[in-house]
C-alpha positions as CSV (number, residue, x, y, z in Angstrom):
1,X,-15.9,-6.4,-19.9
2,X,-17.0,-3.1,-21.3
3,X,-20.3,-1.3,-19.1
4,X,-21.4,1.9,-18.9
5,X,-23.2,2.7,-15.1
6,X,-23.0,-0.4,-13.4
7,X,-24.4,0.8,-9.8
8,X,-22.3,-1.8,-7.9
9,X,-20.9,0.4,-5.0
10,X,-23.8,1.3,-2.8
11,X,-22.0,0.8,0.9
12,X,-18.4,1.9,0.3
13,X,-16.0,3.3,3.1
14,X,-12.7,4.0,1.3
15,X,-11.7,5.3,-2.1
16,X,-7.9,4.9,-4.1
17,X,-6.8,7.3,-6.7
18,X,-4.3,5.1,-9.1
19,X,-1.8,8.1,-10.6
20,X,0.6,5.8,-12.6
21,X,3.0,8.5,-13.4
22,X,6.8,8.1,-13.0
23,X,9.5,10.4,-13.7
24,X,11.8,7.3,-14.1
25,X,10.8,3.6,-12.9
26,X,12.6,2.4,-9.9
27,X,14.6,-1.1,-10.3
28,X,12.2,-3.3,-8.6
29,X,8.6,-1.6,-9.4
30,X,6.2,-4.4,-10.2
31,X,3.1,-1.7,-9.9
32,X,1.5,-0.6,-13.4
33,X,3.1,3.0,-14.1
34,X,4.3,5.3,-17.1
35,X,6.7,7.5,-17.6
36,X,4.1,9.2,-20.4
37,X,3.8,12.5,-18.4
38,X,2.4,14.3,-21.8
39,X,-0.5,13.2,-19.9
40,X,-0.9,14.0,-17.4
41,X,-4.2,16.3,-18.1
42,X,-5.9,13.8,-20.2
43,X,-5.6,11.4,-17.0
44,X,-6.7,13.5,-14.6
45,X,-9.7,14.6,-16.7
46,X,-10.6,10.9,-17.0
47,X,-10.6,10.5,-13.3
48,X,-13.1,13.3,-12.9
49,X,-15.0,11.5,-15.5
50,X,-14.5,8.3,-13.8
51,X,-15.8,9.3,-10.8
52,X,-19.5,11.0,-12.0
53,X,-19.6,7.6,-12.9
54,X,-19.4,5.4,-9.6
55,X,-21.1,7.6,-7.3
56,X,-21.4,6.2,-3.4
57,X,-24.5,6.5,-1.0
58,X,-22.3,6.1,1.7
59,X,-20.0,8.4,3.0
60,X,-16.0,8.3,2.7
61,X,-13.6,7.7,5.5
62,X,-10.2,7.4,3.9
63,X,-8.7,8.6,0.4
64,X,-5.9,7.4,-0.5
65,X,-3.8,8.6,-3.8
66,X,-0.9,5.9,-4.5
67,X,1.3,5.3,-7.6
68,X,2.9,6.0,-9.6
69,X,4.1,9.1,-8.1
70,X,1.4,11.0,-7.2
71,X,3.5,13.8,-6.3
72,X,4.1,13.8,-10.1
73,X,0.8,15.7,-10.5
74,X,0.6,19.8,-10.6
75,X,-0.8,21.8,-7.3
76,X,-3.6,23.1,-10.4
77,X,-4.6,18.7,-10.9
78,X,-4.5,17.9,-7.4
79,X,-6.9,20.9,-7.3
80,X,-9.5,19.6,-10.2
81,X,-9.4,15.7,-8.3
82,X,-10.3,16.9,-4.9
83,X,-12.8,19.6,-6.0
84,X,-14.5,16.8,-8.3
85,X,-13.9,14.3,-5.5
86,X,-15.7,16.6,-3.0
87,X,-18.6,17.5,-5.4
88,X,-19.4,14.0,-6.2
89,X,-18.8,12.2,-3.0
90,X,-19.9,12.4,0.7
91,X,-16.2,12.8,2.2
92,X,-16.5,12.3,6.3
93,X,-15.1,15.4,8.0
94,X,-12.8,13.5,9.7
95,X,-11.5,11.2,6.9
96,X,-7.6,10.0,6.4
97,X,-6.7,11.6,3.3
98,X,-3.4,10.1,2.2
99,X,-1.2,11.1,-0.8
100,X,2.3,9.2,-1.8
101,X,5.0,11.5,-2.1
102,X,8.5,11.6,-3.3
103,X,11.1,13.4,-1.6
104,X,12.6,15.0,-4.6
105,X,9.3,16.3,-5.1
106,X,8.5,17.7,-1.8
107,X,10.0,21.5,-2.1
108,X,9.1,24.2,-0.3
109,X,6.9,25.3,-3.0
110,X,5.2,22.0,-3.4
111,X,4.7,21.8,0.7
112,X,3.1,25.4,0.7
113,X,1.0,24.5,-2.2
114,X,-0.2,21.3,-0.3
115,X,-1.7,23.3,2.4
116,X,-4.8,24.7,-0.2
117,X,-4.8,20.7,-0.6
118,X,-7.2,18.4,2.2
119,X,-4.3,15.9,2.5
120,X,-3.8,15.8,5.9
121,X,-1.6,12.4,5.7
122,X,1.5,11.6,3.5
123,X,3.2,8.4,2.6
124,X,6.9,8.5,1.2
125,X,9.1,6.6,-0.2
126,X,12.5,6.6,1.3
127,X,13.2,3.2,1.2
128,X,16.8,3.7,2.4
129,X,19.6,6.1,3.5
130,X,22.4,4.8,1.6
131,X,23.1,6.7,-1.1
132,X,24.6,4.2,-3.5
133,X,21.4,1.9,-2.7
134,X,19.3,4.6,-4.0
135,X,21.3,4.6,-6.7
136,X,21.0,0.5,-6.9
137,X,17.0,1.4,-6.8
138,X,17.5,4.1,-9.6
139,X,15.6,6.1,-7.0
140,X,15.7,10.2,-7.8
141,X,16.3,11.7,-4.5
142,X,19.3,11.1,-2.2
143,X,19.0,10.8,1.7
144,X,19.7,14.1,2.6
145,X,16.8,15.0,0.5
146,X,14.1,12.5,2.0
147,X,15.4,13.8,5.7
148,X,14.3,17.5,4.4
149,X,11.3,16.4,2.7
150,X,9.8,15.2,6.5
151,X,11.2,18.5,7.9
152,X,9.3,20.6,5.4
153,X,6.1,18.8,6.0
154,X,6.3,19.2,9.5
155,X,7.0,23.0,9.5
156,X,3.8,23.0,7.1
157,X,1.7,21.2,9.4
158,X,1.5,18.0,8.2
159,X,1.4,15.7,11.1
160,X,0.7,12.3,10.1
161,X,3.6,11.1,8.0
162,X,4.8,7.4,7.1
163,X,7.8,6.7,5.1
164,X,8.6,3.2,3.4
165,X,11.7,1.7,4.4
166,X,13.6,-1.8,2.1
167,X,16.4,-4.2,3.5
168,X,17.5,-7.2,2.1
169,X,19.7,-5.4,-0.6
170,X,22.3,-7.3,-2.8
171,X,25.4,-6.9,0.3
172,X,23.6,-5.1,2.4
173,X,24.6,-6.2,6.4
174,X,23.0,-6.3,9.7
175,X,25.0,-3.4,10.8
176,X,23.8,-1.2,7.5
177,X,20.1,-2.2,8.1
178,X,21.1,-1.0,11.6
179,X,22.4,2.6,10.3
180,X,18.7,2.5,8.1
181,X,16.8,1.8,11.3
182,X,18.6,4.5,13.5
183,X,17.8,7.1,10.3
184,X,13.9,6.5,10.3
185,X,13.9,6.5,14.0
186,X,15.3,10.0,14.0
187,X,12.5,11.6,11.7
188,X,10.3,10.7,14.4
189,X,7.8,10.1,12.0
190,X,4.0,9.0,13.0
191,X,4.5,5.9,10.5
192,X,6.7,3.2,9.2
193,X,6.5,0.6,6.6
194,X,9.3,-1.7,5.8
195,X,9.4,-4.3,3.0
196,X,11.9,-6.7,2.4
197,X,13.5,-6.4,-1.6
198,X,11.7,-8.7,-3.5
199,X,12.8,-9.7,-7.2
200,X,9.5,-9.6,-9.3
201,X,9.2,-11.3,-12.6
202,X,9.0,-8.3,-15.1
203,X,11.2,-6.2,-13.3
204,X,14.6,-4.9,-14.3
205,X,15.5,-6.2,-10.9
206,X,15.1,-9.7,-11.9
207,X,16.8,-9.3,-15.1
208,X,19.9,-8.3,-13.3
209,X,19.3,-11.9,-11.5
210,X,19.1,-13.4,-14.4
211,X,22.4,-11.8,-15.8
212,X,23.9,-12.9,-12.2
213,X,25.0,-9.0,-12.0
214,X,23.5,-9.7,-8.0
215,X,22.9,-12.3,-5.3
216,X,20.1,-12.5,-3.1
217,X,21.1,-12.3,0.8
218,X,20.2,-15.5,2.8
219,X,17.1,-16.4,4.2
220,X,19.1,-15.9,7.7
221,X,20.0,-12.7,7.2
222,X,17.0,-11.4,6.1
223,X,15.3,-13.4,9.1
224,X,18.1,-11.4,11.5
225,X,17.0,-7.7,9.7
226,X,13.1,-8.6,10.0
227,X,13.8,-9.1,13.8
228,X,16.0,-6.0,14.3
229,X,13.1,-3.7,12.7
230,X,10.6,-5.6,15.4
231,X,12.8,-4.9,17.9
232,X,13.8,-1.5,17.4
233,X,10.8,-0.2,16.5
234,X,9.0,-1.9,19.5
235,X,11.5,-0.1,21.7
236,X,11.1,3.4,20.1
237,X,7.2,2.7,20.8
238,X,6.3,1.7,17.8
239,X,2.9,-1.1,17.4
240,X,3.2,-3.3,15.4
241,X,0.2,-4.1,13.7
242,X,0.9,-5.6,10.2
243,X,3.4,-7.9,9.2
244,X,5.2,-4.8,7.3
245,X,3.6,-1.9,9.1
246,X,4.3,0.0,12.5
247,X,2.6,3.2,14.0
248,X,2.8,5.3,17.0
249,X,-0.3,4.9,19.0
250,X,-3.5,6.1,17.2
251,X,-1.7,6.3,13.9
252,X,-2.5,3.5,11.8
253,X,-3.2,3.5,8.1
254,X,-6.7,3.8,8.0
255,X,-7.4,3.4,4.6
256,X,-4.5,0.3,4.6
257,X,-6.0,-1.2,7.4
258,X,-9.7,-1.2,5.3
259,X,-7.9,-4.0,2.6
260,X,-7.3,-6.7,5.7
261,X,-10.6,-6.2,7.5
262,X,-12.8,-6.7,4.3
263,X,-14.4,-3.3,4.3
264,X,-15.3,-2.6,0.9
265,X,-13.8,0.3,-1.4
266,X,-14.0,2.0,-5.0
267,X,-10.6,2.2,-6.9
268,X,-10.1,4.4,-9.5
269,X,-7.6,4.5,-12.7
270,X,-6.0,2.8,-14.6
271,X,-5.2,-1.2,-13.4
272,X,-7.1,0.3,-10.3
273,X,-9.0,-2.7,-7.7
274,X,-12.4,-2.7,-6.4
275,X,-13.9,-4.3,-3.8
276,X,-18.1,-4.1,-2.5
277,X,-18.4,-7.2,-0.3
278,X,-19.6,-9.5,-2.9
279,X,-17.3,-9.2,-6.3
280,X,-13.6,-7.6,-6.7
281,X,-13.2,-5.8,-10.2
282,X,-10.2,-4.0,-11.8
283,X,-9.4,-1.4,-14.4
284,X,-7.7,-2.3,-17.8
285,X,-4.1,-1.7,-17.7
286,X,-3.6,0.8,-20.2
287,X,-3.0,4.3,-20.0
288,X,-4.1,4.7,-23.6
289,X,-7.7,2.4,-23.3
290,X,-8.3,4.2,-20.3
291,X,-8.6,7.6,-21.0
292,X,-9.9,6.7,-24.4
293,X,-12.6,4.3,-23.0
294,X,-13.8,6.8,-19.8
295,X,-14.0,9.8,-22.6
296,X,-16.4,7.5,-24.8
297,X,-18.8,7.2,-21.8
298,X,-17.4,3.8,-21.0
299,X,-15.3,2.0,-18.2
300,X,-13.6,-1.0,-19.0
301,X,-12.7,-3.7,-16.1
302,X,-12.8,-7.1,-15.3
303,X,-14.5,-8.5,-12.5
304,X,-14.6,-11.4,-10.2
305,X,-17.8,-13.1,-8.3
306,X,-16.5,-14.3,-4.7
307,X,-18.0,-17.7,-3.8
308,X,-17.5,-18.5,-0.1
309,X,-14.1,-20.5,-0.6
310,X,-12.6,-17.4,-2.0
311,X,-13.9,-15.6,0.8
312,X,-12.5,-17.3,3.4
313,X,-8.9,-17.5,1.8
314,X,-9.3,-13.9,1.3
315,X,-10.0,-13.6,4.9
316,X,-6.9,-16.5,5.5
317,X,-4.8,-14.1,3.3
318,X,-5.4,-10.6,4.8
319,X,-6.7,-10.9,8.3
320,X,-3.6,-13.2,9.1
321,X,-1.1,-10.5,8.4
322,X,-2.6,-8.2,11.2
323,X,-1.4,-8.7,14.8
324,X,-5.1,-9.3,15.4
325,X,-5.4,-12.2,13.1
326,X,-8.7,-13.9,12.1
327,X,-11.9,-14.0,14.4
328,X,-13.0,-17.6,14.3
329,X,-16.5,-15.8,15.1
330,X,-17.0,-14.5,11.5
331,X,-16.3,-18.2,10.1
332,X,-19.0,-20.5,9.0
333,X,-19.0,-23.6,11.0
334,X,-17.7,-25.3,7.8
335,X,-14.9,-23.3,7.4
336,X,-13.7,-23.6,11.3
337,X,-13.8,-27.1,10.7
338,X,-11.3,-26.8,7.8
339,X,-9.2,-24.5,9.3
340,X,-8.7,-25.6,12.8
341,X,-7.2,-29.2,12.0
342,X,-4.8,-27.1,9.7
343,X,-3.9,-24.7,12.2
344,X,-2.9,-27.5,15.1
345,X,0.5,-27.9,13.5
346,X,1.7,-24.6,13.4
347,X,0.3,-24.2,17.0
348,X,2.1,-27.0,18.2
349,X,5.0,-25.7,16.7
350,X,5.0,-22.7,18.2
351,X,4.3,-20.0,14.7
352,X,1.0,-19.5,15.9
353,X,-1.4,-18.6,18.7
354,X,-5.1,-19.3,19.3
355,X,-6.6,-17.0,22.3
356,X,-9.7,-14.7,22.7
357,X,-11.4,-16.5,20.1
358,X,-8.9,-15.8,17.3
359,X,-6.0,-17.3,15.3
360,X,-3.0,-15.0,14.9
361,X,0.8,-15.8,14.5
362,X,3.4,-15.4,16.4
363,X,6.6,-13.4,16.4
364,X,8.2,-16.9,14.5
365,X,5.3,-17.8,12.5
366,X,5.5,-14.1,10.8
367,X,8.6,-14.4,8.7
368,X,6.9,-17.6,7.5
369,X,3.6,-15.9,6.9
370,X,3.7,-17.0,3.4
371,X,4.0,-20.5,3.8
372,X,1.8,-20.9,6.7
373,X,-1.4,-18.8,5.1
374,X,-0.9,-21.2,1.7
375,X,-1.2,-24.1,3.6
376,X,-4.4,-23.4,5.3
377,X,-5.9,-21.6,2.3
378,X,-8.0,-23.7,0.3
379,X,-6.7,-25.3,-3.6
């Protein structure tokens, strides 16, 4: 589909920045990103472009610039988005402005540069501190490195930080997840998210699979690392809130935490996702098409009208993987009727929980999140 000004957004709360640019692409990346740094500018300029277009009446509570690496960008293009996102949108005064960072990236030059940026949150990738798994990941920085990025921010001021953590590494044990654990722990950072190592179709990851150059870990083990992380983190004071995300009290992702509660939000860039309540539309994924499309006056997306059945799996989908789980309040009558029958099994069986007037699993029923949220979705 190929519009010009489509006023679709009219009651939006958060806003995603797509920068697809990669110095080098990591082993498992499944997200759209380029290595195409040359540009860089044209991108950014596009963005600026992008935004005059889909303006919002309402104002912004979280920004959130993801990847890619954003940290990728110059301090002087970081500069152009926020002064065009500031002139063009009503940003709240307190609003969670998050920007992904890698730790090679984060140098005392960058950090002092940050401060003349509104970023007052950062999200970065350390995924472990193992050097040879880095390596595995083709990652760029080692884990000295992501230790000093954190120490850098803080001294800077920066004082909402989350860094991503991965287990479930070809070999890896309980006892090395354990030295991983005891490493993010002593960052004492605000925020953690942990994600077990998937192998996505498309990846060189799952070409290595193919080759059988690796072998996946059990579904034991991997059940024995997601409890350890629960655990720890639970003891070190940690909430947690999402079925992959823990915070220190009053330090959730904001802008994350907008995706499972169905509050609308723009997304811009290339293969960037929309949402306004009613329809869910997403940006071509083509550097190229993209800049070329948004500097002929254009943007071109596909989009997606929600009928109620898609509405309540989204709801099934998202609100499930929150410790909160789903309000049977907000359900139509029909849909409580589907879902409760469903639901009695996995109640009985002890993976999920109905109190307070919602349906949320329980510390089983969340390693088996997957196969209990497809079953009650509806085909």
């Amino acid at each position: 589909m190929c519009q010009k000004d489509v006023p679709l957004y009219r009651k939006m709360t958060g806003l995603y920045i797509h920068i697809p640019f990669c110095k080098s692409r990591c082993i498992y990346c499944g997200f759209y990103s380029t290595t195409l740094s040359e540009h860089r500018q044209q991108y950014v300029d596009a963005l600026c472009r992008e935004m005059a277009m889909r303006p919002s009446a309402d104002a912004i509570s979280t920004v959130y610039l993801g990847g890619g690496t954003p940290s990728q960008l110059s301090i002087a293009q970081l500069q152009q988005l926020f002064t065009h996102l500031y002139n063009i949108y009503k940003v709240a005064d307190d609003a969670e402005i998050t920007m992904e960072c890698n730790p090679d990236d984060v140098t005392e030059t960058f950090v002092a540069a940050l401060q003349q940026l509104p970023v007052n949150r950062i999200s970065m990738g350390a995924q472990t501190f193992d050097d040879e798994r880095l390596r595995f990941l083709r990652r760029r920085h080692t884990a000295r490195q992501a230790a000093e990025a954190v120490g850098r921010l803080r001294r800077t001021g920066i004082g909402n930080i989350s860094i991503d953590l991965m287990y479930g590494f070809p070999g890896e044990t309980a006892d090395d997840w354990q030295r991983d654990i005891d490493a993010a722990l002593a960052l004492d950072v605000e925020h953690l998210s942990a994600y077990c190592l998937m192998i996505e179709d498309g990846t060189a990851l799952y070409e290595l699979k193919n080759k059988g150059q690796i072998i996946e870990n059990s579904e034991e083990l991997e059940r024995q690392m997601y409890y350890m992380l629960k655990d720890r983190l639970a003891a070190a004071g940690y909430e947690h809130y999402e079925l992959s995300n823990f915070a220190r009290h009053g330090h959730r992702s904001r802008h994350n935490s907008s995706y499972w509660t169905d509050v609308p939000y723009i997304g811009l860039g290339a293969a960037a996702h929309s949402y306004d309540g009613q329809r869910r539309r997403w940006n071509i994924s083509h550097l190229q098409q993209y800049i070329d499309s948004i500097g002929n006056g254009q943007q071109v997306y596909e989009e997606e009208m929600l009928d109620d059945d898609t509405r309540y799996n989204d709801k099934v989908m998202l609100s499930l993987r929150t410790a909160e789980g789903i309000d049977l309040s907000t359900l139509s009558k029909q849909h409580r009727r589907y879902l409760l029958p469903l639901s009695r099994k996995f109640l009985d069986n002890g993976l999920m929980v109905q109190e307070n007037g919602r349906l949320h699993l329980s510390r089983e029923g969340l390693f088996v999140s997957d196969m209990i949220i497809s079953d009650l979705m509806k085909v």
